[in-house]
C-alpha positions in Angstrom: 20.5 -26.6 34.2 24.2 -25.7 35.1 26.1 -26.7 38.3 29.7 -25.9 38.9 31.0 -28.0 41.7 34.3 -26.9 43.8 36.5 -26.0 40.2 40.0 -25.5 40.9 41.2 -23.7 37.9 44.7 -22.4 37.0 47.0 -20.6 34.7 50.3 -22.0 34.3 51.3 -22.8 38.4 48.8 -20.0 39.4 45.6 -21.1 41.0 42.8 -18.8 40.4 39.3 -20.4 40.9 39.6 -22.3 44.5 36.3 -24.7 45.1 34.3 -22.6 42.6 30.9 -23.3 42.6 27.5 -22.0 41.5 24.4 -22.8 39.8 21.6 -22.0 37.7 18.3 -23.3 37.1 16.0 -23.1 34.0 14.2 -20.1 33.6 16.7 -18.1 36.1 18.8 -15.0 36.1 21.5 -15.5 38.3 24.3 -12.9 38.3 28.1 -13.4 39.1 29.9 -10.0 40.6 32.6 -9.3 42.0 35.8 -6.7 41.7 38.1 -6.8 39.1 40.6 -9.8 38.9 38.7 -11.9 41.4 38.0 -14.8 38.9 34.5 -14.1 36.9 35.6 -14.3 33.5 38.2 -17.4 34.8 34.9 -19.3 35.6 33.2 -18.7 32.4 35.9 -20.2 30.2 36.0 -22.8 32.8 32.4 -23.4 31.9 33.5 -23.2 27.9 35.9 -25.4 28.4 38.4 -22.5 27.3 40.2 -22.9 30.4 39.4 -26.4 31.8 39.1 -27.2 35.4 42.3 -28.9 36.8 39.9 -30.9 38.9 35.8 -30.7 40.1 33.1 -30.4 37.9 31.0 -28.5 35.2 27.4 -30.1 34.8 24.8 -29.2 31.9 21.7 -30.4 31.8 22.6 -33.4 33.8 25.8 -34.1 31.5 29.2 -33.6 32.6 30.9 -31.1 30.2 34.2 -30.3 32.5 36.8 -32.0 30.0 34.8 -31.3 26.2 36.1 -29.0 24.1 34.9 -25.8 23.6 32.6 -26.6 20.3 31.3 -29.2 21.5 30.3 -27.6 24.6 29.1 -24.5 22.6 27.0 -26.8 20.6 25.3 -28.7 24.1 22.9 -25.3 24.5 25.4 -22.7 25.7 25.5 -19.2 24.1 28.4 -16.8 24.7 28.4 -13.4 24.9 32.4 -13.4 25.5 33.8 -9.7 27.4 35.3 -7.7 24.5 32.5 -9.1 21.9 34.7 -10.7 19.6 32.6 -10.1 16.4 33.7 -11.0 13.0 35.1 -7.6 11.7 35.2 -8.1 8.0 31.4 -10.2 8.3 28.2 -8.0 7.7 25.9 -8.3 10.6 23.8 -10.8 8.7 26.8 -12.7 7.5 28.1 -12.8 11.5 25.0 -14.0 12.4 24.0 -16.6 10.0 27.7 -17.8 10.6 27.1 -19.4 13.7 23.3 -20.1 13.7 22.4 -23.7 14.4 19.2 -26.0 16.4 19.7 -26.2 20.0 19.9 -30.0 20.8 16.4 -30.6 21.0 16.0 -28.9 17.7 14.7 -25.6 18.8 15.5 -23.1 16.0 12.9 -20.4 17.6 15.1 -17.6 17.4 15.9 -16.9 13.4 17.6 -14.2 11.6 14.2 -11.9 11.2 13.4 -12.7 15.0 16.7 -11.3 15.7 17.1 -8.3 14.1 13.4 -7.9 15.4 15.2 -7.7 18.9 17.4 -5.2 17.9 16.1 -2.6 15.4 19.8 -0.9 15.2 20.9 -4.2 14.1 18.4 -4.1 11.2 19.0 -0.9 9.9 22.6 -1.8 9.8 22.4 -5.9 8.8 24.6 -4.8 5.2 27.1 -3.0 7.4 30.7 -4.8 8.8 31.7 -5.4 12.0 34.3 -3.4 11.9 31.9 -0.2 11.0 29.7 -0.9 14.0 29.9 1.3 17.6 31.0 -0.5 20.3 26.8 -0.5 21.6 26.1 -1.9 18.1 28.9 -4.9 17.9 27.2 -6.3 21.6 24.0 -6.2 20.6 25.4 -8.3 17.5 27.6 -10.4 20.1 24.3 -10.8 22.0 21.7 -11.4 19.1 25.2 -14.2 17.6 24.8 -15.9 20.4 21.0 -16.1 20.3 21.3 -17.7 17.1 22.5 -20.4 18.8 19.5 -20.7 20.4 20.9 -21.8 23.7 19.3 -23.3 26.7 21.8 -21.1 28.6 22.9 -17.9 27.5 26.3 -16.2 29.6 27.2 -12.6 29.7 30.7 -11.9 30.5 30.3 -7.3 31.2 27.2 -7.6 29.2 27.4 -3.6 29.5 30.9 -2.5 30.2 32.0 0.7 28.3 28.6 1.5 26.9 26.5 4.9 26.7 23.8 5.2 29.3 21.5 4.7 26.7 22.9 1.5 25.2 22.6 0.0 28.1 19.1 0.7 29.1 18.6 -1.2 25.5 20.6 -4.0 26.7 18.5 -4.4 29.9 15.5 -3.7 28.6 16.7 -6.7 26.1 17.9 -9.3 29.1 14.5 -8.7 31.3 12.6 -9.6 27.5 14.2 -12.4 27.3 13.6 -13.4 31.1 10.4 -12.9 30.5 10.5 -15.5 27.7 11.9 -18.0 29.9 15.3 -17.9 28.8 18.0 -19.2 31.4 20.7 -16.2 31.8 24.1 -16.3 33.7 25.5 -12.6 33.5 28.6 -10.7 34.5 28.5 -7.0 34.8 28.8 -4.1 37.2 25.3 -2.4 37.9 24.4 -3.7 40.7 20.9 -1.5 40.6 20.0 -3.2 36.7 21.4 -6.6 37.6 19.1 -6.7 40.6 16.1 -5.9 38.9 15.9 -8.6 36.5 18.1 -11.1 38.6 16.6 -13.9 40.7 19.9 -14.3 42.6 23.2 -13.2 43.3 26.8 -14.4 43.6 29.9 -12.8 45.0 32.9 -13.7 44.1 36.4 -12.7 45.8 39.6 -13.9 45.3 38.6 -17.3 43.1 35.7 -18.3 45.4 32.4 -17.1 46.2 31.7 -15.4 49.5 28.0 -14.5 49.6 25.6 -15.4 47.8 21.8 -14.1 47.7 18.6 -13.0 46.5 18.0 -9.0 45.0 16.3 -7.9 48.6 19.1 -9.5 50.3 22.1 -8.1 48.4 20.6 -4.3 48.1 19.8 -4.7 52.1 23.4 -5.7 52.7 25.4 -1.8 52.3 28.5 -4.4 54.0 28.7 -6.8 51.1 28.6 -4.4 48.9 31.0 -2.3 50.1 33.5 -5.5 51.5 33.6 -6.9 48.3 32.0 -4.7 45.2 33.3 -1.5 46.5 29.9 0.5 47.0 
């Protein structure tokens, strides 16, 4: 569904993704880890087209998105769940996620307003409330259930957890492996290696703008070197 193939990405003269490449295939998990500053969020807004690749390519479904723009990209089947959420703060949840809703390409619209807020019951309760009066657990589930909306063939996570209660999280998890089960192809960014490996089907590492092991959940939990080389574990 998505191939990355050796992107070379800067920011001004200062190369930061050297030969990136991953992908993912329908109906998988895959994971992208690494420490801070090694390039992860760089290669998702190469993938948006927020950053574009100075040279390789970004395939989607066959099609080669490395030079769209952003929209258009967003509007091929990809669903963003950008690090720092990036709600609408002065949208009621409803109003932030009717906002963006649309068909996927093939003119899927599974994944409606009720279905939503049927994935997250806090959502519900609080669909008259504004961004701005949400928790921080609160505003990503409405980044996540916003980019549902969408309904993507695709859906990335950049920290899909980062900064959240122990609790939260659990919900967010608990969410993610749903919609595994559902078949829904995931790409996710995050920290917990223990909760990405359960309801990842593989694993990339990424140091330094280029990845350095990649893996299945056995694999990476087996391997206390990786971890600790290049995750700091």
């Amino acid at each position: 569904m998505l191939e990355i193939r050796n992107i070379r990405t800067f920011y001004g003269q200062s190369q930061v993704l050297f030969d990136m490449a991953l992908s993912v295939s329908a109906g998988e998990v895959v994971t992208l880890m690494g420490r801070n500053g090694m390039g992860k969020t760089t290669t998702i807004r190469s993938i948006m087209g927020l950053t574009p690749a100075k040279s390789g390519d970004v395939l989607f479904n066959g099609q080669n998105i490395t030079s769209l723009p952003p929209y258009k990209i967003a509007r091929m089947g990809i669903g963003l769940v950008p690090e720092g959420r990036m709600i609408s703060p002065n949208l009621s949840v409803e109003e932030n996620l009717i906002a963006t809703s649309h068909a996927s390409p093939s003119g899927n619209e599974n994944w409606t307003l009720a279905r939503t807020l049927d994935l997250f019951p806090r959502l519900h309760e609080r669909r008259t409330s504004m961004g701005n009066q949400l928790s921080g657990g609160e505003q990503q589930m409405l980044a996540i259930a916003r980019a549902l909306m969408t309904n993507p063939d695709l859906l990335i996570l950049d920290e899909a957890t980062e900064g959240l209660a122990p609790l939260i999280r659990q919900e967010i998890w608990a969410c993610l492996a749903g919609l595994k089960a559902d078949g829904q192809s995931i790409l996710v960014i995050d920290k917990n290696i223990r909760a990405l490996c359960d309801i990842a089907d593989r694993h990339y590492i990424i140091e330094k703008g280029a990845i350095v092991w990649e893996g299945d959940s056995p694999a990476l939990l087996e391997n206390d070197e990786v971890k600790h080389q290049y995750l700091g574990i």
